[in-house]
N, C-alpha and C positions, 0 to 999 in steps of 0.2 A: 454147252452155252454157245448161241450164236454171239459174232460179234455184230456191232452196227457200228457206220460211220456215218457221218452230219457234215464231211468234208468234202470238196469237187474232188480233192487227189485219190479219194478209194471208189472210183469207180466201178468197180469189182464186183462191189457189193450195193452200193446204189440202186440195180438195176434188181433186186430181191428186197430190198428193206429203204424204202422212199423213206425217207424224213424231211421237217420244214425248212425251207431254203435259210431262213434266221439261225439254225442252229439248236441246240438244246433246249434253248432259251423260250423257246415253244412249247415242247413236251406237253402231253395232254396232261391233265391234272390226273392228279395219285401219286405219281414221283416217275423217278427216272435215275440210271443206274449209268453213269461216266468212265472212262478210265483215260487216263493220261499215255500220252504216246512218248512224253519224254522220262528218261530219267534224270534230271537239274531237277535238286529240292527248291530251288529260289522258283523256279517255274511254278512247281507243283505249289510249293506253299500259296505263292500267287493266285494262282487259280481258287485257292479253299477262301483267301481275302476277295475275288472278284466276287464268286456267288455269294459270301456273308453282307458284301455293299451292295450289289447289283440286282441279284434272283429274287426275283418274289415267291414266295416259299408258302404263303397264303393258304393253297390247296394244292400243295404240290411238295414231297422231300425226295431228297437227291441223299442218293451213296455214291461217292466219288475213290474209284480207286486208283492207287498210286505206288511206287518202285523210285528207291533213288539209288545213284551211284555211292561209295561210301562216303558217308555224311556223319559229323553230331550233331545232333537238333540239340538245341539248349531251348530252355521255357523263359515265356517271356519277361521273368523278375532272376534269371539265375545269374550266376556269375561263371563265366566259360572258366577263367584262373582256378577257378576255386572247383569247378564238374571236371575237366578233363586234361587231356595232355596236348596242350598246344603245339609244342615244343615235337612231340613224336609225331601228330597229325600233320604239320608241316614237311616232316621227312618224309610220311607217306601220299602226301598229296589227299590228304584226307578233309572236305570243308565243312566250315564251320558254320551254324544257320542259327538263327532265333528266330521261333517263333510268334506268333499273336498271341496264343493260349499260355495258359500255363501249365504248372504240371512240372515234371524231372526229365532230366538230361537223356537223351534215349542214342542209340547208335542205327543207322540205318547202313544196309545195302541191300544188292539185288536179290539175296535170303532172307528180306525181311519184308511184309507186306503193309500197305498202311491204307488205312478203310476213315473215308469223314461220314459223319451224317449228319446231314444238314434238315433242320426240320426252323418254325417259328421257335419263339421262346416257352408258349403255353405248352408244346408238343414234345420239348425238350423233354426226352426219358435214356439218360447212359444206362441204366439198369438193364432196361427191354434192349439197345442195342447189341448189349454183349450178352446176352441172353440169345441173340439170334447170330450171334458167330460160333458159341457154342451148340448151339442147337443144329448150323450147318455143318459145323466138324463132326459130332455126333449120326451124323445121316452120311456125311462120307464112311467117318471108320468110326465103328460102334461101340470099340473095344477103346477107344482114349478115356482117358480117366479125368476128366477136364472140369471144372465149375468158377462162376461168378464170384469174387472176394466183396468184402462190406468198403475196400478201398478202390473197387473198379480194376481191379485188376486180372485176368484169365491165369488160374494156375493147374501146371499137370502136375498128374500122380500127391496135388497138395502139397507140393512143395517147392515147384521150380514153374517160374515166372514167363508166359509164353505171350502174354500181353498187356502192355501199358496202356495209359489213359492220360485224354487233358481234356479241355474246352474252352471255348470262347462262349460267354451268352451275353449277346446284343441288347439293345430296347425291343427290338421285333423277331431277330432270328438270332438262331442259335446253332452250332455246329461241337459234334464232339468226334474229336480223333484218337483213334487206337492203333498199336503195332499188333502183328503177329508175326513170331517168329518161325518161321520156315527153315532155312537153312543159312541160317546167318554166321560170320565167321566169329566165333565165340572166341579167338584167342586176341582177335583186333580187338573185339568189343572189350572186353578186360583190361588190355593195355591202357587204349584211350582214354576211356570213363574215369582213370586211375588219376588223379591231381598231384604229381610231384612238387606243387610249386611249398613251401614253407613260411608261416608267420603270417598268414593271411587272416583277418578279421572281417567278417561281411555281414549282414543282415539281408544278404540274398537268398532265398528258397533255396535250401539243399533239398538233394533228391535223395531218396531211400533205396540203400544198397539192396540188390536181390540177386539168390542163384538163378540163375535161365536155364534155358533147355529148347531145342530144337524140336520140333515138332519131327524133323525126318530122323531125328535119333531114335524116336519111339518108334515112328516106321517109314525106313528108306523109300517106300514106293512113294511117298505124298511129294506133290510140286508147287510151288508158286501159283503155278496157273491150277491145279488144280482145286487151291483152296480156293483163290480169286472165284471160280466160276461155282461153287460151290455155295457162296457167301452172294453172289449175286444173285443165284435160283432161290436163293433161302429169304433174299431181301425182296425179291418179285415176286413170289409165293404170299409171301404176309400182307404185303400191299397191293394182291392182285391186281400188278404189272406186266407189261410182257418181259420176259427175261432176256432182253435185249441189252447188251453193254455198246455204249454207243463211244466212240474213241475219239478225244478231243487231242489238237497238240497246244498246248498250252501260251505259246506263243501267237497265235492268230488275233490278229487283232479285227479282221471282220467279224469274229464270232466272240470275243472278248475284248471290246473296247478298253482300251488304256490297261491291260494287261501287263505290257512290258515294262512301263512304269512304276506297276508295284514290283515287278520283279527287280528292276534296279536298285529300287529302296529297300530290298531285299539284302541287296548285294554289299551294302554301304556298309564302310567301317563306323560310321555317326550309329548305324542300325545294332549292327552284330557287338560290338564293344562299347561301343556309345553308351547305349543304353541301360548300362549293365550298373545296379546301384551303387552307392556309395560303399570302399570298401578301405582297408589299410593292412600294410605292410611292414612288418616288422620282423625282423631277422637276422642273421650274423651267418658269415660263410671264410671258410679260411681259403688264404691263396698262399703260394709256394712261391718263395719268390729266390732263388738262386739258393742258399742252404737255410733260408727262413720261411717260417711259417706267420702267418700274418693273423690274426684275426680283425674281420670287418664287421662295423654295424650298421643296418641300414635302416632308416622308417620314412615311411612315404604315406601319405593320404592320396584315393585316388578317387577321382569325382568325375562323371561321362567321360572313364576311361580314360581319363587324361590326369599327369600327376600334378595334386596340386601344393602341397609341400612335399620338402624331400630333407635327409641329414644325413650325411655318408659319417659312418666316423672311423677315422682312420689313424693308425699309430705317426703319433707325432714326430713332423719333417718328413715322413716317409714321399708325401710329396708335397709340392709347393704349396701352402694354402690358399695363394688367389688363385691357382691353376686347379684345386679343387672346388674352391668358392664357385665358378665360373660354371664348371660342370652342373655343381646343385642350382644354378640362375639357371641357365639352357633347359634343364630337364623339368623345372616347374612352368607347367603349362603346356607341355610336348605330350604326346600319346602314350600311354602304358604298353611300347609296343618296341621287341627288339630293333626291328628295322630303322625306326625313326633315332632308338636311342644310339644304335651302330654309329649313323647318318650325322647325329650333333656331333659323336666325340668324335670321328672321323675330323668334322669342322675343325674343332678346337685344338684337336693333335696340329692341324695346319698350320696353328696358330704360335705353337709353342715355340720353344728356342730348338735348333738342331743337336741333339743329349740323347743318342742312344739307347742310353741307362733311362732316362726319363721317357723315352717313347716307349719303353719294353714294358715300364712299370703303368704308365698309363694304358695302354692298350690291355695288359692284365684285369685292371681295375675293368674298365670299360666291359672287357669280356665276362666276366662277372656277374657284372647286374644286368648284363644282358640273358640271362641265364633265369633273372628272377620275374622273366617277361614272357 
């Protein structure tokens, strides 16, 4: 597979493969075959939002490929609480993204590959796309045991899950994205996906548990790059195209006007948490408090991520009641987010009388339900 750029900075190759001074965005009609220079899912996802608003798709579909750093993509009605481990993706520096589409919770890194196709909405066919990712795997190594599910999903040997599915379909265009797993780290992905949190109530889109499997477990020699280029000769071949991947950086805004924009809106906690539907909380957790054991009960309603009643209940005089009252005021209307709730009781300890015993027990409390975030 050659590569092609559409950028001034790959001169390199400019002088072998001219393309239009505008960018992609030109592309002679039949399609045309992108790939992202970065790895930032906010970027990428950005870019699959620019051509669904911007690209005229008319007589013309685009495969867009993509690589992120490790990432969970949640779907656009999922609830992160209730798909993954916050909590542990925070200690590993792991981000969190929601997408447009919808569909289930997926894990990404640099062993995972992620393929869009963007066609109009009449042209819309998931079927035929992953028909030609299997069809290109198949032409690399002949020997895989691979086929198309009735739920869009790519499974080997029939039993282990090597590619997910979602989409957006617009009034006019339409885009569907798929994972392939390559050599992705199967022991993060487990962790993460895993929801510790308890007493959660939602009517947000679960996703459906599956066994995976690495594509290079079947067999060591296969790469990233070699599926990528494999799936691009197979996407060129059917739309005799040239097999040209032309490498965009996602952030350019002469070739993607207002690009970084959506990617901000990407980034935003209104977006990522915000958005995530109506859910509640109901639970009990013991704390140790010097040779006692406590038990607590909590219920919360949580509405655009933010809590909108809350009841701690707790063993009577254990602490002051307006000095609990005060906590449950603060926290209705605040973010369903350790940091912020850290940040009020931090406030309120301020506020207290100077009681050791009384700071020790609240800061326990506090730590807590920061726990249940």
């Amino acid at each position: 597979m050659v590569l092609q750029s559409s950028f001034k900075n790959c001169l390199q190759l400019s002088c072998i493969f001219r393309t239009p001074k505008a960018g992609f965005r030109d592309a002679a009609n039949g399609g045309i075959i992108i790939q992202s220079l970065s790895n930032d899912v906010y970027h990428n996802l950005a870019v699959e939002d620019w051509i669904h608003d911007h690209m005229n798709l008319e007589n013309r579909q685009v495969l867009f490929l993509w690589r992120n750093s490790p990432t969970v993509v949640i779907g656009r009605h999922q609830n992160p609480w209730q798909e993954c481990n916050l909590k542990l993706m925070r200690q590993k520096n792991i981000k969190l993204a929601r997408r447009r589409s919808g569909g289930g919770t997926v894990y990404h890194d640099l062993g995972n590959i992620n393929l869009t196709f963007f066609t109009t909405r009449k042209k819309y066919e998931r079927i035929e796309n992953l028909k030609l990712v299997v069809k290109a795997l198949k032409a690399l190594r002949p020997q895989l045991n691979i086929h198309v599910t009735d739920r869009y999903d790519i499974l080997l040997d029939r039993q282990y899950k090597i590619s997910g599915t979602a989409a957006k379909v617009g009034r006019t265009t339409a885009y569907h994205h798929c994972t392939l797993l390559c050599n992705a780290d199967k022991f993060v992905l487990s962790d993460v996906l895993k929801s510790p949190y308890k007493g959660l109530k939602s009517n947000a889109t679960p996703s459906v548990p599956a066994s995976v499997k690495n594509l290079f477990e079947e067999d060591p020699s296969l790469t990233c790059e070699m599926l990528l280029d494999a799936i691009a000769e197979e996407y060129a071949m059917q739309h005799q195209i040239d097999h040209h991947i032309t490498l965009i950086n996602p952030t350019d805004e002469t070739v993607l006007p207002g690009i970084n924009h959506k990617s901000k809106e990407l980034q935003t906690w209104e977006w990522i948490y915000g958005k995530t539907p109506k859910f509640s909380v109901s639970t009990c957790f013991n704390m140790v408090y010097k040779d006692s054991v406590l038990d607590v009960k909590v219920d919360m309603d949580v509405k655009h991520g933010r809590i909108e009643t809350c009841n701690i209940d707790l063993p009577e005089q254990w602490l002051p009641p307006a000095l609990c009252s005060e906590l449950v005021k603060s926290l209705s209307g605040s973010k369903f987010c350790p940091t912020e709730t850290t940040a009020l009781s931090s406030t309120l300890l301020r506020m207290c009388p100077q009681d050791d015993e009384l700071h020790s027990k609240w800061n326990l409390l506090c730590e807590n339900m920061t726990v249940l975030m």
